[in-house]
N, C-alpha and C positions, 0 to 999 in steps of 0.2 A: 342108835348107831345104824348107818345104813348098810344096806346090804349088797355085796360087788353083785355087776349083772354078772352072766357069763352068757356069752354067744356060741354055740353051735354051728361050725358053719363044715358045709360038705367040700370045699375047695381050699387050697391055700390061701393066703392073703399076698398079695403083691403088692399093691402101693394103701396108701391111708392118705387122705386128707381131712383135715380137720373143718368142719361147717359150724360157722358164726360171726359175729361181727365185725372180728379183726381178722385180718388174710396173715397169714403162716408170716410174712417178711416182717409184718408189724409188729406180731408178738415174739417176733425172733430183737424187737429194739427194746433198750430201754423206753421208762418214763421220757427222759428228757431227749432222748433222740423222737422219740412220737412227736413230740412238743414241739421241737426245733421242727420236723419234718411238716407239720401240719404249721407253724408259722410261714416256711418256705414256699408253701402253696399258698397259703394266701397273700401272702409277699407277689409273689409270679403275678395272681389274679390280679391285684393292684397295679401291678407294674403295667402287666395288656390294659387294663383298663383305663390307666393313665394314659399309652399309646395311643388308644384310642379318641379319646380326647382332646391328647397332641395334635393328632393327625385333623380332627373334624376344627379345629381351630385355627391351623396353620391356611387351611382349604379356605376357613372365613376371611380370616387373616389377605392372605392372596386376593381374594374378587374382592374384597374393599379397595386393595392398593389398587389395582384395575381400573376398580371402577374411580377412585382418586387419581389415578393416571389422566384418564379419559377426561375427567371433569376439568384436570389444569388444564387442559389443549383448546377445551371449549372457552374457559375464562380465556385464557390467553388472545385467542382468535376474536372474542367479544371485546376485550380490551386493544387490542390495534381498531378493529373496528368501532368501535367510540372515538380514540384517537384521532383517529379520521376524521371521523364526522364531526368532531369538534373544529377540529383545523379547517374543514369546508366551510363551517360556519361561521369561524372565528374571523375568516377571508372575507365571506362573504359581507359579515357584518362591517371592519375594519373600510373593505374600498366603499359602501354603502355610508357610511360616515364621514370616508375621504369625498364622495361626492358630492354630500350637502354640504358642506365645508365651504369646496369648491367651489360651488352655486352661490352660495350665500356670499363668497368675497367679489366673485363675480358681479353678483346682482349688484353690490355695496362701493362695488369699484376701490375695493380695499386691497388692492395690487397696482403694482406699478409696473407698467406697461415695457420702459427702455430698458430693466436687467434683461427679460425676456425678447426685446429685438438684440442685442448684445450678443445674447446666448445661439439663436439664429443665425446672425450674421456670422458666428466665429466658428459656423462650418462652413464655410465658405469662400475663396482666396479674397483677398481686395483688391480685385483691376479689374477690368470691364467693366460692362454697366450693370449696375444692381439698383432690382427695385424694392422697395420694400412695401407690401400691402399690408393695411392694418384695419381695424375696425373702422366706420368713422366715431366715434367716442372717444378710442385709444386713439385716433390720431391727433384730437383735437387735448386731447391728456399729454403727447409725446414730448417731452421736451429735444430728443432726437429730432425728429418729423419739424418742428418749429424752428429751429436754429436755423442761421442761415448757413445751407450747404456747398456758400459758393468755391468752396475749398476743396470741397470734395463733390465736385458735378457727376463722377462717376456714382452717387450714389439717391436714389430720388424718391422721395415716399408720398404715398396714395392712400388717398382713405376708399377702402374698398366694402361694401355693405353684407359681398357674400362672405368676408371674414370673419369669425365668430369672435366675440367678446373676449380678451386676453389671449389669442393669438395672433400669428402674423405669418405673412407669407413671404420670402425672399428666393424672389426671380434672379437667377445673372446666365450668363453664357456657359459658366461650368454644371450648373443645374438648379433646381427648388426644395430650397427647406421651406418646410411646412411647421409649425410652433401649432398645434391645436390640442389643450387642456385636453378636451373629449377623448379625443385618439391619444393621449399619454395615460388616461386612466385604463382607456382599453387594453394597453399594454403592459401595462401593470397589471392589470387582472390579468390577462391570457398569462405573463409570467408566473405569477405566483398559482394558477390552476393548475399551470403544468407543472410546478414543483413541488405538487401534493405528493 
């Protein structure tokens, strides 16, 4: 059986606390409020700890969209710029095509000559005098230029040698259409450059 201490003391006592493991509020709980109470702390810790987590993720989260923002603008900007550059090339290749075409029916004389004096002349009024210049190749091909024009003397055709192969030139008093394949492809090109 043990033995009570007794303490001697020379003063009153005033307050007492108790020293050890558990502080005075704890051992004022039950079991299952300790239990609960130490669940709820570590509940808490969990919960910051998940905040935290939230938070450094949200952060990753963000500088990726950023940086995924960023990167559609540059696709985007690369892709009109390809666009482009296809459509320059697409042109350039297309009249480059259109003009061996050209060439080749030229050299082959695989065009007929009077739709194109026709096309000429019908900017043009029909009174005064008109001349029509032509190759000499195309004149000797015309069946226009051949006929006899004695029905129409207002109108009189020249085989001219500084006119280029499938075009023609018509002179009158109101002014000069020019017919020249070369200068229509030219204008086709400057068209369609400027409507890149």
């Amino acid at each position: 059986m043990t033995q009570p201490v007794v303490l001697q003391l020379d003063a009153p006592i005033h307050q007492v606390d108790v020293v050890g493991d558990e502080s005075s509020e704890s051992r004022s709980m039950s079991a299952p409020e300790r239990q609960l109470a130490q669940m709820q702390a570590q509940l808490e810790r969990r919960a910051e700890a998940m905040e935290q987590q939230f938070a450094a993720r949200q952060a990753e989260l963000e500088s990726t969209v950023r940086a995924l923002r960023t990167a559609g603008k540059q696709l985007d900007s690369l892709r009109e710029e390809l666009i482009r550059d296809l459509h320059t090339e697409a042109v350039d290749l297309a009249l480059r095509i259109a003009r061996k075409v050209l060439h080749q029916e030229i050299e082959s004389q695989g065009y007929r000559i009077d739709p194109i004096i026709e096309e000429a002349m019908s900017h043009l009024p029909k009174r005064g005098e008109i001349t029509v210049r032509l190759n000499p190749a195309d004149f000797e091909r015309s069946a226009l230029a051949q006929q006899d024009t004695s029905g129409e003397e207002h109108i009189h055709f020249t085989a001219d040698p500084s006119v280029p192969p499938a075009g023609c030139v018509v002179d009158s008093a109101e002014g000069v259409v020019e017919s020249d394949p070369d200068a229509a492809m030219e204008h086709i090109e400057q068209t369609l450059t400027r409507n890149e």
